[in-house]
N, C-alpha and C positions, 0 to 999 in steps of 0.2 A: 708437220704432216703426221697423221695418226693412222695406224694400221690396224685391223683387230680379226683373229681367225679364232674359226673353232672348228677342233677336230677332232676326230672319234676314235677309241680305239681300235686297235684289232679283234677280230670279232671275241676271240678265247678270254680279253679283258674284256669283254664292254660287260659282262656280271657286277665285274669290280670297280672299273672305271667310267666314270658317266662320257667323259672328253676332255681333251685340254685344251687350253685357249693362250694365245699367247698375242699380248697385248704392246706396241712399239708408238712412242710417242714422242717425237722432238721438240714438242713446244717447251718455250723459256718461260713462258710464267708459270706461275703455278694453280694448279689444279686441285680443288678438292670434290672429295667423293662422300658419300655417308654409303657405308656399306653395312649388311641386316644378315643375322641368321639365315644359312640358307638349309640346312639339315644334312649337311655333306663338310667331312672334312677335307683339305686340301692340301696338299704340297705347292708350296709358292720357291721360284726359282728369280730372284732378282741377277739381269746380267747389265744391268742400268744404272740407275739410280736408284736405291731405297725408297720405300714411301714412307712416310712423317707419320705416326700414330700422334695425331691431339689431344685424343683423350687420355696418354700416358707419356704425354708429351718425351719422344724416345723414335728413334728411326727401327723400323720391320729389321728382324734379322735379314741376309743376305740370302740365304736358303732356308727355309723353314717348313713346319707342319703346325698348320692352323687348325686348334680342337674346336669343339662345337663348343657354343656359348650361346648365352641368353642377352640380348642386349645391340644395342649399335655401336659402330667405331667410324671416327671420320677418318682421312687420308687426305694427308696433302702431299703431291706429288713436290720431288725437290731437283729435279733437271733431267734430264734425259730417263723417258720408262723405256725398258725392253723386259719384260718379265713373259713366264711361263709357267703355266697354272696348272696342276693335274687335280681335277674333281673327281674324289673318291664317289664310289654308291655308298648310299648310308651306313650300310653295315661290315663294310669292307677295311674297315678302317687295321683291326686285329688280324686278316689275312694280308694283307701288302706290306704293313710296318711289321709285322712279328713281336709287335707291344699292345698291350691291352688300351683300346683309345681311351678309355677314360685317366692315365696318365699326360691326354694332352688337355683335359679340358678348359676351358678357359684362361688358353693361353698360345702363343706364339712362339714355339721349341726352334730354337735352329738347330740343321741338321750336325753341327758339329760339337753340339752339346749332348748329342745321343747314345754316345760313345756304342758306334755303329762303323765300323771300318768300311763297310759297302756301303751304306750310303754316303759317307763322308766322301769316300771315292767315288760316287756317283755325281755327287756335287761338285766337284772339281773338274771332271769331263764337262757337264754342263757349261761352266762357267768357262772352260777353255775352249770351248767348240764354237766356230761363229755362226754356223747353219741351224735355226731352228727346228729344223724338219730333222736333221737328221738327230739332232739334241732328245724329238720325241722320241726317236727308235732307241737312243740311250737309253729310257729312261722306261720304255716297253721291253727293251730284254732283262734290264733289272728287276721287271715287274714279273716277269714273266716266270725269273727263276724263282722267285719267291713263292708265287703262285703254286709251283710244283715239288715246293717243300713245306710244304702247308697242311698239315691235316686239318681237314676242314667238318670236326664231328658234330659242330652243332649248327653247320650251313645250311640245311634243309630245314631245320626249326625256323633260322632265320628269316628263311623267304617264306615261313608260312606267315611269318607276324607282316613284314613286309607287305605280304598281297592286303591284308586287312589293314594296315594303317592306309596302304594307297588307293582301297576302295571303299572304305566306309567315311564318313563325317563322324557320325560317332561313334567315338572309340571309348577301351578305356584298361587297365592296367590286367583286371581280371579279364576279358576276353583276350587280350594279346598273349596272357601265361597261358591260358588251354591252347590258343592254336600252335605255343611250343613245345605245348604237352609237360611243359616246367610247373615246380609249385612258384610261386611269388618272387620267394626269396632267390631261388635259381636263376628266375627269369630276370631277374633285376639286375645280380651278378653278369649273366651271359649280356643280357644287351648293354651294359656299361661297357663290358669289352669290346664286343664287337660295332657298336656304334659309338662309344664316347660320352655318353651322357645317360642321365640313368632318361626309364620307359616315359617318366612325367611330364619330364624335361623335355622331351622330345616330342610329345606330344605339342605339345603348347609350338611348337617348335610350323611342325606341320599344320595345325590350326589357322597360322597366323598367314603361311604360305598357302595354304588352300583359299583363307579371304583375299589373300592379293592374285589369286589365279580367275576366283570371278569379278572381280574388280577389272584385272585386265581384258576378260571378255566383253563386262559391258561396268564403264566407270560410271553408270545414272543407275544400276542396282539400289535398292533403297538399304542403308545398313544394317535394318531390323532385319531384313531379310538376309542378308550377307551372314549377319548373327547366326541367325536360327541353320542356316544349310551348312554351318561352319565348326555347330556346336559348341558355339560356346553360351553361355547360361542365359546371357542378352545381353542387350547392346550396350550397355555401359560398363559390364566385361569385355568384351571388344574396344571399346576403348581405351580401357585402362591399356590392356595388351598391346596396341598399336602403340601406343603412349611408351612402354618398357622398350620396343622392339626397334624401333621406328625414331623415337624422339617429336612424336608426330602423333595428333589427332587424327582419325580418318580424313579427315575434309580437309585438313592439313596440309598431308599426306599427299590429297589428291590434288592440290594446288600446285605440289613443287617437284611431284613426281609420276613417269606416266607408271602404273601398276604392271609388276611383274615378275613373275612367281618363277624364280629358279628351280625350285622346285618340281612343282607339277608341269610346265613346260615341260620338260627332259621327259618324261613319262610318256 
């Protein structure tokens, strides 16, 4: 039997926290997943069983912080899931850890490699606690106090780049530094921290998820057009990119998967 919830923060987090999700599954075979950049880093809480990375053949740490990455990972589930998910907002990643994210990039941290005494202990409540609900509120009042020891000076820069990546299609490195009022180089610095990857990276990132958001409105879009409202150059740039992202042709893609944008959903 498989269970699956998502739930929202309290309102004081939901700047920083998109929702968690906490996923329970007793099936004995196994399962595999191919999972995609979604432009949000996460806190993963396994109280289960580990899932199987195939592509580095090696089981998920037990608690970990999953940095942005460019690229797909499959999963294969190895007995009993009970996991619980906290989806950071993009940029929140440097206010809730108190480490600059681009320290986790392209990589799967456990929390007890972080030499973090509160979250180490944060981990352990979890994993000792059977009530997931109340597992969230552990994991909202650790957030909480973070939250209010956080000087946050260059958090208003951030949501100004924010509002422009999440309303334009086309974007691009020099209009993201003026709306932070940074030169280049600043602004490359600031959002590597505060989001985890540098502005390029990220870009391409939400590109890929804004095609899979009109994809999911309407899957008979023609790709030229997908292309063009998505910015990227044309359509055989978009493919390349689904090809990196995906593992998967557009038309591929839409054979073995229904389309949908963690991303821009949330929005």
């Amino acid at each position: 039997m498989q269970s699956f919830q998502i739930i929202k923060p309290v309102p004081v987090l939901a700047p920083y926290i998109r929702h968690y999700w906490i996923l329970q599954d007793d099936a004995v075979s196994s399962v595999s997943e191919r999972t995609m950049p979604i432009g949000c880093m996460q806190l993963i809480f396994h109280k289960g069983k580990q899932l199987f990375l195939q592509n580095e053949s090696r089981l998920q740490p037990q608690s970990f912080v999953c940095g942005q990455s460019v690229g797909f990972s499959d999963v294969l589930s190895t007995g009993r899931i009970e996991m619980i998910t906290v989806v950071l907002q993009p940029y929140a990643a440097k206010v809730l850890l108190h480490m600059p994210g681009n320290l986790f990039h392209g990589q799967n941290v456990a929390i007890d490699e972080m030499e973090d005494m509160e979250f180490s202990d944060l981990s352990k409540q979890v994993a000792d606690t059977p009530d997931n609900l109340t597992c969230i509120r552990l994991i909202e009042q650790f957030f909480l106090h973070r939250l209010y020891t956080f000087s946050g000076y260059n958090l208003k820069r951030m949501s100004a780049v924010f509002h422009e990546i999440n309303h334009r299609s086309q974007i691009n490195i020099s209009l993201l530094s003026d709306a932070a009022c940074l030169s280049s180089k600043q602004f490359g610095r600031v959002f590597a921290d505060y989001v985890g990857t540098t502005p390029k990276e990220f870009i391409r990132i939400v590109r890929m998820q804004r095609a899979l958001f009109l994809l999911q409105q309407d899957a008979g879009i023609p790709f030229a057009q997908v292309a063009y409202e998505c910015g990227f150059s044309d359509q055989s740039h978009m493919i390349k990119e689904f090809k990196i992202f995906s593992g998967y042709t557009p038309a591929e893609y839409l054979s073995v998967c229904a389309p949908y944008s963690d991303y821009f959903s949330e929005l």
